[in-house]
N, C-alpha and C positions, 0 to 999 in steps of 0.2 A: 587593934586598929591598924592598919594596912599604913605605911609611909605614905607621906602626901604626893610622893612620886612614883605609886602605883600608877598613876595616870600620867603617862610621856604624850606631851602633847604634837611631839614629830621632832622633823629633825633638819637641817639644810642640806640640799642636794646638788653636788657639783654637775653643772650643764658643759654645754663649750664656752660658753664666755660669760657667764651667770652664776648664782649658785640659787635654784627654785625650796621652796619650803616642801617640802612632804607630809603633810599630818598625820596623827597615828591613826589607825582605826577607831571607832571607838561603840561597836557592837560588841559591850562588855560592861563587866562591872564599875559604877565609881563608887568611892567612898569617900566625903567631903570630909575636911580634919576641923575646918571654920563652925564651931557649933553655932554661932548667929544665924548664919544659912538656913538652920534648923526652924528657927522664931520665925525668922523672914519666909519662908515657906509656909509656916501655918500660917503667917497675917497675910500673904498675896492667896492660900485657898481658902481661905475664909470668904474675902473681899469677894475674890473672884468668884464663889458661892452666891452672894448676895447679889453680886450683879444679877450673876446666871436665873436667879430666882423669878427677879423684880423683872428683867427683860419678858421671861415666860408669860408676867401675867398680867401687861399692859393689851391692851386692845389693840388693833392694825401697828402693832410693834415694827410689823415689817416695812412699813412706810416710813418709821422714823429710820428704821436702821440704813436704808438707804442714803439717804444724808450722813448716817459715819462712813457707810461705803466712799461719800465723795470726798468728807474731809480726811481719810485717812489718805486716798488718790492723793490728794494736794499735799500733806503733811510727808507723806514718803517718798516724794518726789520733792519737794522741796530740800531733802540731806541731803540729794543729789546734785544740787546748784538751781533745778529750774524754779521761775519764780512767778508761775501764776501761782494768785491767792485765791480763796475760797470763795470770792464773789465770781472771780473771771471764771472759776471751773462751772459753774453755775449759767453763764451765759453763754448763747447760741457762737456758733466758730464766727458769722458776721458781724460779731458785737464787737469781736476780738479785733486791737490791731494789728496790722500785718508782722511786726517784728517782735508779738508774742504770741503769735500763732503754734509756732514749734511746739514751744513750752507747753500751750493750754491743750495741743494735741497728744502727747508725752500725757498728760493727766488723763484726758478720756481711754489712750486706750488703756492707761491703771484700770480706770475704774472698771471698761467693761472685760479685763482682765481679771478681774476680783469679782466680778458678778458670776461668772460665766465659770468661773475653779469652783464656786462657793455651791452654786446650783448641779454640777458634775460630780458632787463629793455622794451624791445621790444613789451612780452610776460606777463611778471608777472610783478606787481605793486610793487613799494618799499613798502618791507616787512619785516619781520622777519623770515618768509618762506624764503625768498630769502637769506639773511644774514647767514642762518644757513644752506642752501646748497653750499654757496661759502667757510664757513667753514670748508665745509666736504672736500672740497676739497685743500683748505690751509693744515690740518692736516694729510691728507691721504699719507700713507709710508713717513710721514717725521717724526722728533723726539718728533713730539706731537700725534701720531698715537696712543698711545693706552686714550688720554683723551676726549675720546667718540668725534670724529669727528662729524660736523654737528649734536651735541643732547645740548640741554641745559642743564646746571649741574644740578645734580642730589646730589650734596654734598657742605659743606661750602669749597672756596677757601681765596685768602689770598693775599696781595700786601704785600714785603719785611719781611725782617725776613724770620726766618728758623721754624716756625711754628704759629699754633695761638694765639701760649701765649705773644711772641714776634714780632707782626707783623706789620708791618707801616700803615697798613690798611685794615680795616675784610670788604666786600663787603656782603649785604643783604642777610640773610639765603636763602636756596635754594627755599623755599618753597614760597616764596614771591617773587622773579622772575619774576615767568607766569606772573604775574596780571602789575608789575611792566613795563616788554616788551610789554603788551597790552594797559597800556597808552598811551607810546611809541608809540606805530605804530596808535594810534588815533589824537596824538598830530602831526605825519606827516601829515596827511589828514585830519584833522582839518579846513576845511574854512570856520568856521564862527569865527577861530581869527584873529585880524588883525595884523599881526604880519609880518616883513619882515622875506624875506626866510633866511638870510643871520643870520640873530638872531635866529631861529629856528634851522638853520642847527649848529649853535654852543650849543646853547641849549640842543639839540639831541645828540650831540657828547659827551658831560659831562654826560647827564643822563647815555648814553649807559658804559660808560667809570668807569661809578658810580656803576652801575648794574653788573657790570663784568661778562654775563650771564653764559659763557662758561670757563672753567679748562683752559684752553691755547688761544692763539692766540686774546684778546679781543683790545689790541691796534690795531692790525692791519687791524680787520674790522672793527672797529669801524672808523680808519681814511676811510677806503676804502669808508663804508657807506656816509661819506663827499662828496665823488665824487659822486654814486651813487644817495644821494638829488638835488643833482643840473643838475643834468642830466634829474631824472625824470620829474621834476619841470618846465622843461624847461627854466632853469637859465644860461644852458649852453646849447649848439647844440652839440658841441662834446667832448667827455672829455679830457678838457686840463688844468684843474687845480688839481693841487696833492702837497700837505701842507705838505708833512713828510720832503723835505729838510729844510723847513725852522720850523718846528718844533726839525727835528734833531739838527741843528745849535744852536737853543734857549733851547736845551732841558731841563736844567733847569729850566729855564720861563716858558715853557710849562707845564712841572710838578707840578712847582709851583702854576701857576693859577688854574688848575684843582685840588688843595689840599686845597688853598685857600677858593674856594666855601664852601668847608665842612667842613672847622675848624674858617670862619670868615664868614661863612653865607652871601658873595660877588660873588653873581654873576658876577658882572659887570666887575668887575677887568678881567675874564676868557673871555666875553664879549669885553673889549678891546682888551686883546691877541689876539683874536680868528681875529678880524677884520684887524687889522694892518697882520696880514699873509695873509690873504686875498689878501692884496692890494700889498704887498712885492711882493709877489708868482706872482700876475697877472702880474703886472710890469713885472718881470724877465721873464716869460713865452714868453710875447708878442715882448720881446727883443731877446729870444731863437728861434722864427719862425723868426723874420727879418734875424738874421743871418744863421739862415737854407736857406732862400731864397737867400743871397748874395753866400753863400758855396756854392749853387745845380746850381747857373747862373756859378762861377767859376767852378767848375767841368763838368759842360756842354760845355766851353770854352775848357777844357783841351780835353776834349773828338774827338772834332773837330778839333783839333789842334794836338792829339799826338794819334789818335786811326786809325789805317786804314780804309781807307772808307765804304769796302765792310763789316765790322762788326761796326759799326759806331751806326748803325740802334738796334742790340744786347748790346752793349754797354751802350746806353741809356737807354733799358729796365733794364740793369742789375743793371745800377744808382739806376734807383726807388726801384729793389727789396733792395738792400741796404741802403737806408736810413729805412726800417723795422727791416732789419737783416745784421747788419753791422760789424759780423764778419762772413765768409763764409771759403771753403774750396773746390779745385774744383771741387771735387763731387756734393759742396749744389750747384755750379754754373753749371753744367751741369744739374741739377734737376732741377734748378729754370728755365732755360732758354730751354729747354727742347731739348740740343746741346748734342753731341755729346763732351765725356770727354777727346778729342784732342782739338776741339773746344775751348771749355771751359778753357782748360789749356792757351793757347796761349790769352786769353781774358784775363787772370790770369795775365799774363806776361804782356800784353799790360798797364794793371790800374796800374801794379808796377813799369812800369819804365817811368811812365805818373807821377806818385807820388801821384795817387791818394787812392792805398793801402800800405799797411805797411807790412810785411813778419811777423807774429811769429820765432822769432831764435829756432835754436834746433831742426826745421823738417825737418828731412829728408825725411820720407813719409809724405803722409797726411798733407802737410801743409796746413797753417790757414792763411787766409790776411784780414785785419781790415782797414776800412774806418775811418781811426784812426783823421782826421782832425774834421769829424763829431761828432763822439764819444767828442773829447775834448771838444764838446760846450758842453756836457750835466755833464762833469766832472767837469768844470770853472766855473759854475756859483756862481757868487758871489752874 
């Protein structure tokens, strides 16, 4: 077995007035000396099996997964300091007040950042091409708009502290990057190592994390890219795993092990984190569609039970658009259902006093009703 410093995780590099980190390559072999690793890897592919399974074989799955789409938006932007919640992402930008507008716009374009990678993985191959055009569009008119969206830096940036001199962490001069991202994307598509995916895609997420390519936004696609590997990989069928709650949760552990690697040359420490989430996440995941499934059978009941017959049939449809978009107004439900905005009103009135929606207080126009039972499974998750 190979010394556990077959793997030099980089090195400090003298600037003019700095010293920047350089990571090692690492399109190559590793060999973990941590045998836990080992356990820990088969309970996070197992897990993440079962997910993978139970997702495949739920009905309009795609309609629930849309909602991890938005709670992972909120949960990975939240590590980041902004602090809309899961209700405000949910709600129209005019619902929003003005002094957390930034914030709740920082979330939307995550999420159509994460919609719009996920649906191109179709088309283009996991890339950095790819990476760097869902950037352009996480940063574009939100508060990182002028830190060259979708371009790789072009200058030294910097983790904490208030400049270089003082800073918790100087990421690889600029100029050393390019080469450093084209590892990177060799060491995705690498099949002649044999290396599980599941080791790779943590792997990948340190380097990327390490590299910090871009002025802003580098946590959040870098987790993005998480999902993105195991999508292209076919590790997953549809994307239903997303690591930011349970990194947000552990967020010290999470910072931790990724500081670790560079300051005690331990991969593997970063390497058990990375897995134990894995298995967390799938677990909770695959328990978040079971109860999606009990929720969508009892509200089908309700339906039958408290919706008039002759809109019974519109009712149901309206169901499914809601578990995508589960706070409406009865505008979005005349558009969705393509009724008539008397129609629609009185559909409005039927799910509120069914109890299957909730009112927004305070509208007198334009009110808002929230499939608020459903929303709390993606709130609760413990």
């Amino acid at each position: 077995m190979p010394d556990k410093n077959y793997f030099i995780v980089g090195s400090y590099k003298q600037q003019d007035q700095y010293k920047s980190f350089l990571p090692s390559k690492i399109n190559k072999p590793y060999y973990w000396q941590d045998r836990e690793i080992d356990v820990l890897l088969e309970q996070a592919t197992h897990f993440l099996s079962e997910l993978n399974a139970f997702s495949n074989l739920i009905p309009d799955v795609d309609y629930f997964i849309k909602m991890n789409v938005v709670k992972e938006a909120t949960d990975s932007s939240k590590i980041e300091g902004t602090k809309t919640n899961l209700n405000e992402a949910l709600m129209p930008k005019e619902e929003i007040s003005v002094e957390r507008r930034d914030d709740w716009q920082e979330v939307q374009n995550y999420i159509e950042a994460m919609n719009w990678s996920i649906k191109k993985l179709d088309k283009l191959p996991l890339s950095i091409r790819l990476l760097k055009r869902a950037h352009k569009i996480l940063l574009t008119g939100a508060r990182g708009s002028y830190k060259l969206p979708g371009e790789i830096r072009k200058s030294q940036n910097w983790i904490g502290g208030s400049s270089l001199k003082d800073a918790v962490f100087i990421p690889p001069h600029q100029e050393e990057v390019p080469e450093l991202l084209s590892d990177l994307e060799k060491f995705w598509h690498n099949q002649n190592l044999s290396m599980p995916h599941l080791i790779k895609v943590a792997i990948s997420h340190y380097q990327f994390e390490t590299i910090h390519p871009f002025l802003d936004g580098n946590g959040r696609i870098g987790r993005l890219m998480i999902t993105l590997y195991l999508i292209y990989f076919g590790i997953l069928v549809k994307p239903s795993l997303y690591l930011s709650d349970f990194f947000e949760k552990n967020r010290g552990s999470y910072l931790d092990s990724l500081t670790r690697v560079r300051l005690a040359n331990d991969l593997d420490q970063w390497l058990k984190f990375f897995l134990v989430a894995v298995a967390e996440t799938s677990k909770k995941g695959k328990l978040t569609f079971e109860n999606i499934t009990k929720l969508r059978r009892h509200y089908e009941k309700l339906i039958k039970a408290r919706i008039s017959a002759k809109r019974r049939k519109l009712a149901l449809q309206l169901l499914l658009k809601l578990f995508s978009t589960p706070t409406v107004s009865v505008k979005n439900i005349s558009q969705i259902l393509s009724v008539t905005f008397p129609t629609a009103n009185i559909l409005a009135e039927e799910f509120l006093q069914a109890g299957l929606l909730k009112e927004k207080t305070g509208q007198a126009r334009n009110r808002l009703f929230f499939l608020w039972e459903y929303i709390d499974l993606f709130q609760n998750i413990k």
